[in-house]
NUSEFI-454942 format. One record per residue (C-alpha): residue number from 1; residue in three letters; x, y, z. Coordinates in nm, 4 decimals. Layout:
! residues N
     k     r         xx         yy         zz
   NUM   ALA          X          Y          Z
...
! end
This chain:
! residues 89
     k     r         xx         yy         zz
     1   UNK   -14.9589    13.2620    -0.8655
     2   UNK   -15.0487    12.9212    -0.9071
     3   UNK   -15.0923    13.0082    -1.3451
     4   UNK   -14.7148    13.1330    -1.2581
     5   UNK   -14.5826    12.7991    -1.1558
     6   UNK   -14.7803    12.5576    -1.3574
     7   UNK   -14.6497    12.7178    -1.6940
     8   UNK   -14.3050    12.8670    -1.5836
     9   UNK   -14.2218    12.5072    -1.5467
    10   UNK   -14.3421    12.3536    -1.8880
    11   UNK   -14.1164    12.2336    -2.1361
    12   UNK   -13.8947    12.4808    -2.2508
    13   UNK   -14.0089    12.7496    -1.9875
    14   UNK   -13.7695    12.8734    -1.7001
    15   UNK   -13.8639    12.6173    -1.4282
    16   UNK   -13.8674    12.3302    -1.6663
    17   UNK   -13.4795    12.2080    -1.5743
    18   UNK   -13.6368    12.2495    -1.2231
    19   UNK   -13.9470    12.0016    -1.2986
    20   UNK   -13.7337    11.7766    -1.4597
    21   UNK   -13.5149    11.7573    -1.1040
    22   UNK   -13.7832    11.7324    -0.8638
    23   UNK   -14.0142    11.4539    -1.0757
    24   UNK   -13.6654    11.2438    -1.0704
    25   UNK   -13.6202    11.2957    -0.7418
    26   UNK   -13.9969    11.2184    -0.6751
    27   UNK   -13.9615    10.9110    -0.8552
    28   UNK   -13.7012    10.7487    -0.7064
    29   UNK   -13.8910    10.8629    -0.3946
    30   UNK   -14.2102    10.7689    -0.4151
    31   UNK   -14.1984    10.4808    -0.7243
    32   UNK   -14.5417    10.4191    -0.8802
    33   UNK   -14.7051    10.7048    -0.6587
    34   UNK   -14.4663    10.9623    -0.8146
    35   UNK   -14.7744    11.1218    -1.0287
    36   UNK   -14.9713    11.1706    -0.7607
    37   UNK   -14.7186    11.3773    -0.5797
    38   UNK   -14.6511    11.5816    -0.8555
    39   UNK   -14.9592    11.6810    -0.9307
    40   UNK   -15.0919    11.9085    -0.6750
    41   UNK   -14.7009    12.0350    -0.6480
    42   UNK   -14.6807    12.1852    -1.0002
    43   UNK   -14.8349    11.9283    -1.2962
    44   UNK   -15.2216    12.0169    -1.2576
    45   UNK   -15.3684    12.3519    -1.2139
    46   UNK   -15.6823    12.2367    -1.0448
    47   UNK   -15.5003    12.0457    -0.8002
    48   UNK   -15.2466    12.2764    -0.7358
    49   UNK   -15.5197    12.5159    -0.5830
    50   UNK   -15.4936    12.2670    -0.2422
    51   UNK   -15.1476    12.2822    -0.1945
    52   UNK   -15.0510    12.6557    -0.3318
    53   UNK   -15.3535    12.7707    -0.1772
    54   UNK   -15.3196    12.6344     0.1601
    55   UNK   -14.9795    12.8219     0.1053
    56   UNK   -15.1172    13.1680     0.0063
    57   UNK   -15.3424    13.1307     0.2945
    58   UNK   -15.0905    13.0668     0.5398
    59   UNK   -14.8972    13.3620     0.3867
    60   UNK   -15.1606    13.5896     0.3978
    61   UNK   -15.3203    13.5531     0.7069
    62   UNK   -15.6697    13.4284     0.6272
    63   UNK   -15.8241    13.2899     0.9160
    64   UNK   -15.8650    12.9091     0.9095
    65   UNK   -16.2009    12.9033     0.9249
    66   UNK   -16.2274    13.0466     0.5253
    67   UNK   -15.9363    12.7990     0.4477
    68   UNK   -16.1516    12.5718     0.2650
    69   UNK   -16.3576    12.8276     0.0833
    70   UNK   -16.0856    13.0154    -0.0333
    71   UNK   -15.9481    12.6857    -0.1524
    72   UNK   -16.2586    12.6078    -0.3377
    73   UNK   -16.2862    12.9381    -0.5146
    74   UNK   -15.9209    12.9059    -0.6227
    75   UNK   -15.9994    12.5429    -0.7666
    76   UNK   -16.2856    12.6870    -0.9823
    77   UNK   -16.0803    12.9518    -1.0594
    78   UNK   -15.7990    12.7367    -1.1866
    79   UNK   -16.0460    12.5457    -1.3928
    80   UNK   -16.1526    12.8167    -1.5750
    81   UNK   -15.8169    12.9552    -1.6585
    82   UNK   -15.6977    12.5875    -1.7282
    83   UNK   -16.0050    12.6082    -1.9843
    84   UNK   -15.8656    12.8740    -2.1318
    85   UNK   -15.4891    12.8012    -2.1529
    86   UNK   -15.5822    12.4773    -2.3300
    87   UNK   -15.8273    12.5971    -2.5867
    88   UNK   -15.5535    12.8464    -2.6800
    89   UNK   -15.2120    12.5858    -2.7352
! end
């Protein structure tokens, strides 16, 4: 899911008009601290995993206690596939 979102919204993808919106919106909201924001919300794959996989747990039902080891395999996870998205463009 979280492959999904980070490259549906790069440039020239579906969601890109999308990203555009919210990082204007996020910078008149948040100045300087903008990038930060965006990040784990759809501009890095390894920090998406916190916020899109607090999400998935939430969705899914996995007991809180696993939260933050789900979390953690997701981040490696994402690192690995980020590896290999960017050895391939």
């Amino acid at each position: 899911m979280i492959t999904a979102i980070y490259v549906c919204c790069q440039d020239g993808m579906i969601f890109s008009e999308i990203r555009i919106f919210a990082q204007n919106q996020l910078d008149r909201l948040f100045g300087r601290w903008s990038d930060i924001v965006q990040k784990p919300l759809f501009g890095c794959m390894t920090c998406m995993s916190s916020v899109w996989g607090l999400t998935g747990c939430v969705a899914l039902g996995v007991p809180a206690a696993e939260w933050v080891f789900t979390i953690l395999q997701v981040c490696g996870l994402n690192v690995v596939i980020s590896s290999v998205i960017n050895r391939n463009s």
